[in-house]
KEKE-3310 file (N, C-alpha, C; in steps of 0.2 Angstrom, whole numbers, plus 5000, padded with zeros to 4 digits):
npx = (5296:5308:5315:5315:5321:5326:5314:5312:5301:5296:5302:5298:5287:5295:5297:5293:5284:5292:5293:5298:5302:5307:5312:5318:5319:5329:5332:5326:5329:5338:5346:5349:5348:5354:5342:5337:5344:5346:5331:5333:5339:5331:5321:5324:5329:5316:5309:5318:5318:5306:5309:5310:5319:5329:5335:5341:5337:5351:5354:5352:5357:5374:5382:5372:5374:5388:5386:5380:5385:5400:5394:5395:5383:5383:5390:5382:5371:5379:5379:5365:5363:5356:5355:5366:5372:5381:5397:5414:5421:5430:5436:5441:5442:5430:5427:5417:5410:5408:5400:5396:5385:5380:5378:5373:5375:5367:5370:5382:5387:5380:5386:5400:5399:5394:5403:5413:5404:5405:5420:5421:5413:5421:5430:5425:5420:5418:5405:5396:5400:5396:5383:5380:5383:5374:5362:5365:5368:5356:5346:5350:5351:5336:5333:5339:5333:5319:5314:5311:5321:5338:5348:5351:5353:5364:5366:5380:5382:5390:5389:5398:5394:5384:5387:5380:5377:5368:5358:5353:5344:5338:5324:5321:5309:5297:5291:5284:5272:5267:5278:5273:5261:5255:5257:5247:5246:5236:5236:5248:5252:5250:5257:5269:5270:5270:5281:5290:5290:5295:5299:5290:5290:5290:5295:5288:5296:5300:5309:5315:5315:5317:5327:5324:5318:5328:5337:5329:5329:5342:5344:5337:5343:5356:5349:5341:5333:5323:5317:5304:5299:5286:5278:5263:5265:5273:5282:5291:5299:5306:5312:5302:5290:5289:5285:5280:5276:5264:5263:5259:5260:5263:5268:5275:5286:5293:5295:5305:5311:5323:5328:5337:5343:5358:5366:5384:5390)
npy = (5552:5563:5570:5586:5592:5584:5586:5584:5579:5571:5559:5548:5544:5538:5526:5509:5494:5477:5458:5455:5464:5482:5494:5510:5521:5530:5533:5541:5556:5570:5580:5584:5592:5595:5592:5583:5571:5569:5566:5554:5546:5544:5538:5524:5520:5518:5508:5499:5494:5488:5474:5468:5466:5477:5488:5501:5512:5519:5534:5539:5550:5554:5567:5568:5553:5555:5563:5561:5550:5558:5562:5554:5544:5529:5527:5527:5518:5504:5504:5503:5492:5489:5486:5491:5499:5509:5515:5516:5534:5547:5557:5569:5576:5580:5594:5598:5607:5601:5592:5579:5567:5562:5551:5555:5550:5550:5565:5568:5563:5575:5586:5584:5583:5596:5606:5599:5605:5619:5622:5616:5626:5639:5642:5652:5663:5669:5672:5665:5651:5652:5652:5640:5630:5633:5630:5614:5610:5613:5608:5594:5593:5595:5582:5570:5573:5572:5564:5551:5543:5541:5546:5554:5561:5571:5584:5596:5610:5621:5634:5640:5647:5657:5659:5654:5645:5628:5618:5602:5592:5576:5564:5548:5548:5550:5561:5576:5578:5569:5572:5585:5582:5579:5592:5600:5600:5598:5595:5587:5601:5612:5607:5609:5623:5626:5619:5630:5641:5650:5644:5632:5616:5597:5591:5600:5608:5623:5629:5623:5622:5632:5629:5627:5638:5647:5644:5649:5661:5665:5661:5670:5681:5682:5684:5674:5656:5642:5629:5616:5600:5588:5572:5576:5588:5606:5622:5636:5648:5665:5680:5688:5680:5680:5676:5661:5652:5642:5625:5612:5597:5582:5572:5561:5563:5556:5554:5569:5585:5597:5610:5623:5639:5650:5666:5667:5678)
npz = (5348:5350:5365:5369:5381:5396:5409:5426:5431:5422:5421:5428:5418:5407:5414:5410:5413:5411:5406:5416:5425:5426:5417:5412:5401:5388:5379:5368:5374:5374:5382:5398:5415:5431:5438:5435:5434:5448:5449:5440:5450:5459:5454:5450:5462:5469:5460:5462:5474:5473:5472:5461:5443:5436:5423:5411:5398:5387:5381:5363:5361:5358:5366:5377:5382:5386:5395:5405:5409:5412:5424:5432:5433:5430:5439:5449:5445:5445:5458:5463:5457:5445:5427:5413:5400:5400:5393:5397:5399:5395:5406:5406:5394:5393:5398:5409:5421:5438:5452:5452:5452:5468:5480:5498:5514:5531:5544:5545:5530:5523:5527:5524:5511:5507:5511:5501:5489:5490:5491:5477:5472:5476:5465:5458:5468:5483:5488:5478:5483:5497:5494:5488:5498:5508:5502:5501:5514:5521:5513:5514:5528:5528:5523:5530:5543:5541:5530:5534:5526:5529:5518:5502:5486:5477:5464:5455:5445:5437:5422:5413:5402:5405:5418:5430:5444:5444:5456:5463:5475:5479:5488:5491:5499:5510:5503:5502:5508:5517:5528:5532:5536:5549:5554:5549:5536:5519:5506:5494:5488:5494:5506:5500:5499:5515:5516:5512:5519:5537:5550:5551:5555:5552:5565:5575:5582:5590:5585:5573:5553:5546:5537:5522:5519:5522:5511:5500:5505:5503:5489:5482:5484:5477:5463:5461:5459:5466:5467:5472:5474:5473:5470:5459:5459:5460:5468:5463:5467:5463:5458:5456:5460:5478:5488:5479:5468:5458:5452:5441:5437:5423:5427:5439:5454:5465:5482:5487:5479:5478:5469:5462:5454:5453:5453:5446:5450)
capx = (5298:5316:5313:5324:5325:5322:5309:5311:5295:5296:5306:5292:5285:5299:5299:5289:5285:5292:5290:5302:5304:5306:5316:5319:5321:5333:5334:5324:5333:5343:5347:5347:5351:5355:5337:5332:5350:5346:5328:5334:5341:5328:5313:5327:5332:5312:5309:5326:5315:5302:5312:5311:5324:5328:5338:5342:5342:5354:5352:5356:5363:5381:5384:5370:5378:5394:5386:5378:5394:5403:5392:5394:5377:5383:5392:5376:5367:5381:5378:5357:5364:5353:5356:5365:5376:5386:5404:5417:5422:5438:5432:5447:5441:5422:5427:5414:5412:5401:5399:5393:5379:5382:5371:5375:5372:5368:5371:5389:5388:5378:5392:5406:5398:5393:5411:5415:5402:5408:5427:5420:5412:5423:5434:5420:5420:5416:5397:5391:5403:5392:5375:5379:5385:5368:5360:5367:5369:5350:5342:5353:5347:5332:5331:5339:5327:5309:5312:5310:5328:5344:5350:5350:5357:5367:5372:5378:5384:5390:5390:5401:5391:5379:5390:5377:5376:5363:5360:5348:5347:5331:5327:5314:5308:5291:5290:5281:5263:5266:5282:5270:5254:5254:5256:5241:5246:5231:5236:5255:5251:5250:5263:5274:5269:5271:5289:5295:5287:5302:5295:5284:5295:5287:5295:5284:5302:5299:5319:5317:5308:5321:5331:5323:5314:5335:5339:5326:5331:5350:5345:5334:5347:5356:5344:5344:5327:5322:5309:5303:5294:5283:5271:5261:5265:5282:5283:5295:5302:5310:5312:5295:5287:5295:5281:5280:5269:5261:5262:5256:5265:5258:5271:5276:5290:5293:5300:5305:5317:5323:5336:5338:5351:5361:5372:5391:5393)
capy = (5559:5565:5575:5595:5591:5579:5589:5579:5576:5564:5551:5543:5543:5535:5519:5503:5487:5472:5455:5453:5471:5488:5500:5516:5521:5537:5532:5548:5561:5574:5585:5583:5596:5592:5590:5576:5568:5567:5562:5548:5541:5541:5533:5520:5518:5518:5504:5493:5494:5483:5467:5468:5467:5483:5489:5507:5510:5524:5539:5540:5555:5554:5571:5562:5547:5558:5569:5556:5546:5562:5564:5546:5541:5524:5522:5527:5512:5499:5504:5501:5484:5492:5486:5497:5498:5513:5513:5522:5540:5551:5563:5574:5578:5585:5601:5600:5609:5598:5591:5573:5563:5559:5548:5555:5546:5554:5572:5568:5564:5580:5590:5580:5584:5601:5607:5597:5609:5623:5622:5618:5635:5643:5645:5657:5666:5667:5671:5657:5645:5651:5650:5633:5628:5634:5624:5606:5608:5613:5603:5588:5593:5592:5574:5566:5575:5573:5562:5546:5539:5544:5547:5557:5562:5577:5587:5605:5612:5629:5636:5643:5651:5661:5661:5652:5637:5624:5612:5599:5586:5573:5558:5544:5545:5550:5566:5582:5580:5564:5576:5590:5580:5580:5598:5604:5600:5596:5590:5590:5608:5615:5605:5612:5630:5627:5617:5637:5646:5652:5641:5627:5612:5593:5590:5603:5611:5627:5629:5621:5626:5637:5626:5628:5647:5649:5641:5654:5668:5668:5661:5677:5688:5682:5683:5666:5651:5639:5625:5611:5599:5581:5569:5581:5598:5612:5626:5639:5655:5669:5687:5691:5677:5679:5667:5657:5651:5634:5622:5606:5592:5578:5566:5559:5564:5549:5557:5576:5588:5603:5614:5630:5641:5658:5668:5668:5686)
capz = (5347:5353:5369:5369:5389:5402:5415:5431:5433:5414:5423:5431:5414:5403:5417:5407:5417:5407:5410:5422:5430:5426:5412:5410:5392:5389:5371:5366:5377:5371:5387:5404:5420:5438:5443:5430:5435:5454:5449:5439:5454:5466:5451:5449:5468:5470:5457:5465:5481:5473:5470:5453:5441:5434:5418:5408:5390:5387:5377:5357:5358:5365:5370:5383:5385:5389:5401:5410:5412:5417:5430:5436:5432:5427:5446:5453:5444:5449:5467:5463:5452:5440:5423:5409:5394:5399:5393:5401:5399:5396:5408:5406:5389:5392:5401:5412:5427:5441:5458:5450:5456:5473:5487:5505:5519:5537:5544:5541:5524:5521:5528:5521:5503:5507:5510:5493:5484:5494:5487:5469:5468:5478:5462:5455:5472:5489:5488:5476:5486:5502:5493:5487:5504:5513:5498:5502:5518:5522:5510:5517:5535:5530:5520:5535:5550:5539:5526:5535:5526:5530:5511:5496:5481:5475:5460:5455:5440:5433:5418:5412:5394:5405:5424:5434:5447:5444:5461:5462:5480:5479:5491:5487:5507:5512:5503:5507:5512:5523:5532:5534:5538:5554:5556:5544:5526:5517:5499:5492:5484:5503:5511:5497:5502:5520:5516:5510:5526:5539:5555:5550:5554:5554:5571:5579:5585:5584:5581:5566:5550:5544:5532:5515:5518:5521:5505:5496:5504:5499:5482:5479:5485:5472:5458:5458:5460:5471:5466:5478:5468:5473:5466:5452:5459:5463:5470:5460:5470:5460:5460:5455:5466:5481:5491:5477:5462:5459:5444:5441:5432:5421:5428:5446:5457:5471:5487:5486:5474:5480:5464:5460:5451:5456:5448:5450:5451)
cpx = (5303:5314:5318:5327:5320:5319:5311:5307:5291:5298:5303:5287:5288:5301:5293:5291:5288:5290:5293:5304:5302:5311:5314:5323:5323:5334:5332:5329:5339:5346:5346:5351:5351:5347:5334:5337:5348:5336:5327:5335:5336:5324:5317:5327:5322:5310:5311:5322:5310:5302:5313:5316:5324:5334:5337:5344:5346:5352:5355:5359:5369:5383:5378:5373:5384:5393:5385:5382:5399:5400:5389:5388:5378:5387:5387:5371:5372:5379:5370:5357:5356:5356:5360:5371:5382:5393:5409:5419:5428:5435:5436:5445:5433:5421:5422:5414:5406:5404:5395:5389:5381:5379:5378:5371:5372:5369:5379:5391:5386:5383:5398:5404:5397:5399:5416:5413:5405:5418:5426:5417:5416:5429:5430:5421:5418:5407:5393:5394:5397:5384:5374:5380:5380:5367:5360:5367:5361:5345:5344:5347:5341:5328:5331:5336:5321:5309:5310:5317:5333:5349:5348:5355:5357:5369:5372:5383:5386:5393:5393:5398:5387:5381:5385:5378:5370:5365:5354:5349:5339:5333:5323:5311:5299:5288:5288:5276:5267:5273:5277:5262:5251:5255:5252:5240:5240:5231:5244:5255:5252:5256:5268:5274:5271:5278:5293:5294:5295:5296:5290:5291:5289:5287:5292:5289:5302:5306:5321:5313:5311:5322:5331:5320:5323:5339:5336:5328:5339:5349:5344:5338:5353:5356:5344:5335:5328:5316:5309:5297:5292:5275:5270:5262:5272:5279:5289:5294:5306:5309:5305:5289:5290:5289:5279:5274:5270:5260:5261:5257:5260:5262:5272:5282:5291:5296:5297:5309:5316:5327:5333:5344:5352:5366:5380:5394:5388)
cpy = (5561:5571:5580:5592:5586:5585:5579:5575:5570:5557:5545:5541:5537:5527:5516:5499:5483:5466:5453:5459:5475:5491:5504:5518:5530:5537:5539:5555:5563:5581:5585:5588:5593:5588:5585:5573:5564:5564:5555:5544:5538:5536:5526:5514:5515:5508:5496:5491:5487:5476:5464:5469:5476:5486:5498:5508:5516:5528:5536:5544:5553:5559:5568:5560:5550:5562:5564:5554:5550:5563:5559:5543:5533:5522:5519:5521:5506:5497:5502:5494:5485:5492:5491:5493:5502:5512:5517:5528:5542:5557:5570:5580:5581:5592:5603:5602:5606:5594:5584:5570:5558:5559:5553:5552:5551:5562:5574:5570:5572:5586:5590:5585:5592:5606:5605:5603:5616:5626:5621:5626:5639:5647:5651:5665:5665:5666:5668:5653:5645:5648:5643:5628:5627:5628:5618:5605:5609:5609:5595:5585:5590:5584:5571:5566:5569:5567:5553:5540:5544:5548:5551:5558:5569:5579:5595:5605:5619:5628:5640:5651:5658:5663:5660:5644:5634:5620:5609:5594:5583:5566:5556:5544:5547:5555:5572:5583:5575:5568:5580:5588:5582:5588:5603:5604:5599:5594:5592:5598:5611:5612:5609:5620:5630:5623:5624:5642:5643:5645:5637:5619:5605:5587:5593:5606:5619:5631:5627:5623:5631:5636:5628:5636:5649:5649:5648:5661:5671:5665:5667:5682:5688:5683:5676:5664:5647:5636:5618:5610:5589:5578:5576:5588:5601:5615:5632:5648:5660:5677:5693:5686:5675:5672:5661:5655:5642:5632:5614:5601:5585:5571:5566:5560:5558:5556:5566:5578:5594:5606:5618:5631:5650:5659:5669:5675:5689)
cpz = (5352:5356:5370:5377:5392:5406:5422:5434:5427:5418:5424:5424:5408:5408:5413:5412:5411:5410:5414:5427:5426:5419:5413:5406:5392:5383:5369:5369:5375:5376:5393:5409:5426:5441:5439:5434:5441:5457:5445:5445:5458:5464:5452:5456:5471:5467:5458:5471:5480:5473:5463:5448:5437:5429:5415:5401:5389:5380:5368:5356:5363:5368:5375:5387:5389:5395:5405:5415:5416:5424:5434:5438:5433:5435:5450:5454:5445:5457:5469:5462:5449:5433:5418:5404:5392:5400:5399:5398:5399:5398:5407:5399:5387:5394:5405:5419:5432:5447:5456:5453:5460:5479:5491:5511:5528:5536:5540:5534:5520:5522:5523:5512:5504:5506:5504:5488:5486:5489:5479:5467:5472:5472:5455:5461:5477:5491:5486:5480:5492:5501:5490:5494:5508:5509:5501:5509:5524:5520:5510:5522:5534:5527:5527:5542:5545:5533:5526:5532:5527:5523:5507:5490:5478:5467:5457:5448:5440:5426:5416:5405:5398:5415:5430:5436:5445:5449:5459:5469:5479:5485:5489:5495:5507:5506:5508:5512:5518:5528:5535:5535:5543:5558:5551:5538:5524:5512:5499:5491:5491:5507:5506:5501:5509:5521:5513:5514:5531:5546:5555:5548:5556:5559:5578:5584:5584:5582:5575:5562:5547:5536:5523:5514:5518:5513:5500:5498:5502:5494:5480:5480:5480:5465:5457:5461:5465:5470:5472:5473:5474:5470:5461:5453:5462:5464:5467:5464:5464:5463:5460:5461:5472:5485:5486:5474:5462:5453:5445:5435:5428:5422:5436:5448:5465:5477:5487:5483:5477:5474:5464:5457:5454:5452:5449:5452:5455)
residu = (UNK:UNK:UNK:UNK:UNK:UNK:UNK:UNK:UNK:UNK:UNK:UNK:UNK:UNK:UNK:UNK:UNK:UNK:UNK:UNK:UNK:UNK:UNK:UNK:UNK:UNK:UNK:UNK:UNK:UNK:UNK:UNK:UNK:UNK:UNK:UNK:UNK:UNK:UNK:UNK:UNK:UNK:UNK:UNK:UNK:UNK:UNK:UNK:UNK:UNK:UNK:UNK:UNK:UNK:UNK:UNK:UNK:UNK:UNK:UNK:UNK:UNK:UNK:UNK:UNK:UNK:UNK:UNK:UNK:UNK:UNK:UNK:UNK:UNK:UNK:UNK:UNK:UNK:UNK:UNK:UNK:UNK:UNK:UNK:UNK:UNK:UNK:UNK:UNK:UNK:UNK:UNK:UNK:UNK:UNK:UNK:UNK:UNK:UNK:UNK:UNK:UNK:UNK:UNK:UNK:UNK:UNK:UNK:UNK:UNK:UNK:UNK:UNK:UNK:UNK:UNK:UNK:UNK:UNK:UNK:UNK:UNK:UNK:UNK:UNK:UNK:UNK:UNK:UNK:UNK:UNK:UNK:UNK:UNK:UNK:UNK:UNK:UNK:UNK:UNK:UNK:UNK:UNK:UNK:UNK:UNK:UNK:UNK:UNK:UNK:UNK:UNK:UNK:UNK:UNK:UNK:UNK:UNK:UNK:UNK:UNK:UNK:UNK:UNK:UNK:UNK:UNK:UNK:UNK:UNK:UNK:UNK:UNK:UNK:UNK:UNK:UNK:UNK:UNK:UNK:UNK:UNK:UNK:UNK:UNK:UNK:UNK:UNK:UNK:UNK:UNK:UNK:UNK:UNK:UNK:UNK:UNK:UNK:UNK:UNK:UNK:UNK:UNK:UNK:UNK:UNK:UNK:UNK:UNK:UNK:UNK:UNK:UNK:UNK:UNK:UNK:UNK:UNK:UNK:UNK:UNK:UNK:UNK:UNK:UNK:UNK:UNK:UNK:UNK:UNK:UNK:UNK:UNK:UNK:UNK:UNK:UNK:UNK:UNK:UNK:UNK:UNK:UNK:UNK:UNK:UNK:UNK:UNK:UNK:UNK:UNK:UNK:UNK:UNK:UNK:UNK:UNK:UNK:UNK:UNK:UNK:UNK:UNK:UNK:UNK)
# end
């Protein structure tokens, strides 16, 4: 059955063992956003971890295949040596507007890329450019403090149909609970809650702990979202929940995911 959209939390779903490794089947898929994008990477990056060989089957749809590609999906899996069949692309000719799926490495790189996204929205204005600025460059911060690796992955988009940013940054590292254990988590579902509290940092700093409650508060003031999502459960922030509601997935998230959208005006 041909799925409308990839959900981030499918991915872990559409990987099979074979007999020599792993796949991940994209054949049914008919639509994907930044936080499936940057949840491809990490089940992948997960997968590659194991020694196993590892392969991708691509979409049948081509608008797909074409986003995919423009959003240098197909680099991403050279740099895993991850199997695939994706051709190349006349990016000139998609019209899309996006910040492409792109690892960061260190504090650096979270900067380095910040200031990227930063210039890309700034030609909407100055106050998505800010709100995407915080974004990447807090939810960077905090992969490379708490996430146990130094790395991640990025991507943002606007729309132009409806004048919103879409971001999305995920790592494959510890995730949430095992970050917030040691300071009273007690399941994923409460480390999520206590990872959007202003002052609950998993270095016991109490200088830190800001980063992602910062993220939520200049989304909201936007009208814009804020999900944080691991293993079977998120966390979604909006204008009606500003502490945030709880939902429970029937698929696996490795690591963490943090996206939201705002609006450009």
């Amino acid at each position: 059955m041909r799925l409308s959209e990839l959900p981030p939390w499918r991915v872990s779903r559409l990987i099979r063992p074979t007999g020599e490794g792993f796949v991940l089947d994209l054949s049914e898929v008919s639509f994907v956003r930044p936080q499936s994008l940057v949840a491809i990477a990490i089940a992948l990056e997960v997968a590659v971890r194991s020694g196993a060989a590892v392969s991708v089957v691509e979409p049948r749809s081509m608008d797909v295949v074409n986003y995919l590609s423009r959003a240098h999906l197909p680099e991403i899996l050279d740099q895993l040596e991850v199997a695939h069949n994706f051709g190349p692309v006349r990016e000139r000719d998609l019209g899309l507007s996006i910040v492409e799926l792109t690892r960061f490495n260190g504090n650096d790189g979270v900067v380095s890329l910040a200031d990227s996204a930063y210039s890309f929205a700034l030609q909407q204005g100055s106050r998505p450019a800010r709100a995407l600025h915080t974004a990447v460059c807090e939810a960077g911060e905090n992969v490379t403090v708490h996430a146990g690796i130094q790395h991640g992955y990025l991507v943002a988009q606007y729309y132009p149909q409806n004048g919103t940013f879409n971001f999305a940054l995920a790592d494959s590292g510890v995730g949430f609970y095992e970050r917030l254990r040691g300071s009273g988590a007690t399941d994923v579902a409460h480390a999520l809650n206590m990872a959007g509290q202003a002052g609950i940092s998993s270095t016991g700093d109490s200088t830190r702990g800001l980063g992602l409650s910062s993220i939520r508060d200049h989304l909201l003031r936007l009208g814009g979202t804020m999900t944080l999502a691991s293993r079977d459960q998120q966390r979604t922030y909006d204008s009606t929940h500003t502490d945030g509601y709880r939902s429970t997935n029937t698929g696996l998230i490795v690591g963490s995911l943090v996206y939201g959208s705002f609006s450009a005006t």
